[in-house]
Structures are given as structure tokens and as C-alpha cells.
C-alpha positions as CSV (number, residue, x, y, z in Angstrom):
1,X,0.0,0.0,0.0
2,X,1.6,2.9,-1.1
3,X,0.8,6.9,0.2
4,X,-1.5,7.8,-2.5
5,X,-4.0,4.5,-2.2
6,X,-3.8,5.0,1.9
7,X,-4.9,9.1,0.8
8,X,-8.1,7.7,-0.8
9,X,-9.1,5.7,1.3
10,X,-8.9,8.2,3.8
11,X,-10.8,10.4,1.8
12,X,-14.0,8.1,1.2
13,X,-16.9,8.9,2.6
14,X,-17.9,6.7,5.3
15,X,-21.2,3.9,4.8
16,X,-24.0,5.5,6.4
17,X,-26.0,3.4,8.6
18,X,-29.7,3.5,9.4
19,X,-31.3,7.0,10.3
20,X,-30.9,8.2,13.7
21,X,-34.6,7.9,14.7
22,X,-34.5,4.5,13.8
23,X,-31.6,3.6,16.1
24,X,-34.1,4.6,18.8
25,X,-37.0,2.5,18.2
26,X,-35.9,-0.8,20.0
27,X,-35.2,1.6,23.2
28,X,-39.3,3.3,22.3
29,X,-40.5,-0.1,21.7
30,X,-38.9,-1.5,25.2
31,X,-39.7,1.7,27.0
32,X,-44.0,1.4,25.8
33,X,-43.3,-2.3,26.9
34,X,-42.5,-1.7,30.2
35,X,-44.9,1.1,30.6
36,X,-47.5,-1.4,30.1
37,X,-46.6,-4.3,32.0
38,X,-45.0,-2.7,34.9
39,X,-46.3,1.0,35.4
40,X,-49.5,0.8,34.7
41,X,-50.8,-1.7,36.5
42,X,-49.1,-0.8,39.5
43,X,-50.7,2.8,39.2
44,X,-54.1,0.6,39.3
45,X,-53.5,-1.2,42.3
46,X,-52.4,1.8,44.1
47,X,-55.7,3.6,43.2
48,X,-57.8,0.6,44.5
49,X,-56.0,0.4,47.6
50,X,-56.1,4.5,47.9
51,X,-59.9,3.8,47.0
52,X,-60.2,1.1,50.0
53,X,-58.8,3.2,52.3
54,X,-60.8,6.4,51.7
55,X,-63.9,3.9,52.4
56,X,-62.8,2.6,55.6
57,X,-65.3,3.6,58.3
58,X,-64.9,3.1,62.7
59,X,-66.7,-0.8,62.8
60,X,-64.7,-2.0,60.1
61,X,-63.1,-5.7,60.4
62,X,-59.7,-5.3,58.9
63,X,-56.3,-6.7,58.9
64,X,-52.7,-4.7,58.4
65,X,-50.0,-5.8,56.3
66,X,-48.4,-7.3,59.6
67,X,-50.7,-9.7,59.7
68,X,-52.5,-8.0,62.6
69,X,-56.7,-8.5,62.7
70,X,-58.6,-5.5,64.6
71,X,-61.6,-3.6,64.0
72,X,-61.4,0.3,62.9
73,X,-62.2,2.3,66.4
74,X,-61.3,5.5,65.4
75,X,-60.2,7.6,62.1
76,X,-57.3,10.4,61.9
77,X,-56.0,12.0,59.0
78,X,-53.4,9.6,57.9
79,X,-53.7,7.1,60.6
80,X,-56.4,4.5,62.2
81,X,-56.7,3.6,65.5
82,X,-57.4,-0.3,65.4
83,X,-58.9,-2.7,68.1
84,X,-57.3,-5.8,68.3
85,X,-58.3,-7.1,71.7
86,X,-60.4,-5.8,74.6
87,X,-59.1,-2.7,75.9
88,X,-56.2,-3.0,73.6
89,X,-55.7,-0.2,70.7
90,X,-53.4,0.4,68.7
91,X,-52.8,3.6,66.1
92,X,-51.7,2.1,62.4
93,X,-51.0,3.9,59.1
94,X,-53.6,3.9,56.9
95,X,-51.4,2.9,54.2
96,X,-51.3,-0.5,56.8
97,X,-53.9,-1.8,56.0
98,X,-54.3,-4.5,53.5
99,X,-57.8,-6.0,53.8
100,X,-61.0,-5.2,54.4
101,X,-63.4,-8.7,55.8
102,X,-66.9,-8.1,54.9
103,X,-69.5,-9.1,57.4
104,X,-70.1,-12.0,55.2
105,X,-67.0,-13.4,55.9
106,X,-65.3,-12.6,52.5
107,X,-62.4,-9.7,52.4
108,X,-61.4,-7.3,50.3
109,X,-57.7,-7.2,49.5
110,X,-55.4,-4.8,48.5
111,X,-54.2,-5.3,45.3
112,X,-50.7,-5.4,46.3
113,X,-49.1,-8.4,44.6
């Protein structure tokens, strides 16, 4: 290879490759993926449970997400205070509570898995 034929190849324009929108598309196509197996329903479940919560009345049978079982015995603004024995209360998150038992017997989960 002499220094002329090493000049022209220096000088030749390089391939071009696919556009540079279309180098993004796998990355559009995995990002609308995850959006809908991951984000979306996640965003559902935490509007049921939001929904749950907001319905919650004092009387209510529920159980936290310790495992505890107590009924609702008072309300606060971002807290419950829950009965779990006789003369025993104790003040839980509302976020804590996972299920809701109907009188029927039946509950009413949270979402959460």
C-alpha cells in the first residue's frame, strides 16, 4: 500500500448506517413495553387500595400488612386507630392496611401483589 491508495481511502466517505430515529426504536418499543406491563398496572393497584382506604369507616373488620386482625375504632388524617383485643388499641398507618373482611365473611384485598 503505497501513500496515495492510503490518501483515498482516507478520503471516502464513510457507509452511512440507518437514520438516527431508527436507532431509537428498540429503546421506544422496550420503554411502551414496560410502561404497560410494569407502570400501569401498579398505578391501578395503588388507586384501589387508595380507594379502599378512603372507604374505611370506625366498625370496620380489617387486617394490616403485619398480619395484625382488629376492628377500625377511630379515624385520623393519615392514621387509624385499630382494636385488636379488649381494651387493647393500637394507632396504624392507613397505608397499613391490607384487607378489608366483609361481614359475610369474604375480604377485600389490596391489590398489592
Amino acid at each position: 500500500m503505497n501513500i496515495n491508495s492510503a490518501i483515498l481511502l482516507a478520503q471516502t466517505p464513510a457507509q452511512e448506517g440507518p437514520p438516527a430515529l431508527l436507532t431509537f426504536v428498540p429503546f421506544i418499543l422496550m420503554f411502551v413495553a414496560f410502561y404497560f406491563l410494569l407502570i400501569a398496572p401498579q398505578k391501578k393497584r395503588m388507586k384501589e387500595h387508595q380507594k379502599m382506604i378512603e372507604s374505611l369507616e370506625v366498625g370496620d373488620d380489617v387486617i394490616t400488612v403485619g398480619g395484625i386482625f382488629g376492628k377500625i375504632a377511630g379515624k385520623k388524617e393519615k392514621s387509624f386507630t385499630v382494636r385488636i383485643a379488649d381494651g387493647v388499641k393500637i394507632e396504624v398507618l392507613k397505608s397499613a392496611i391490607q384487607t378489608v373482611i366483609k361481614p359475610d365473611g369474604t375480604t377485600s384485598s389490596s391489590p398489592t401483589t
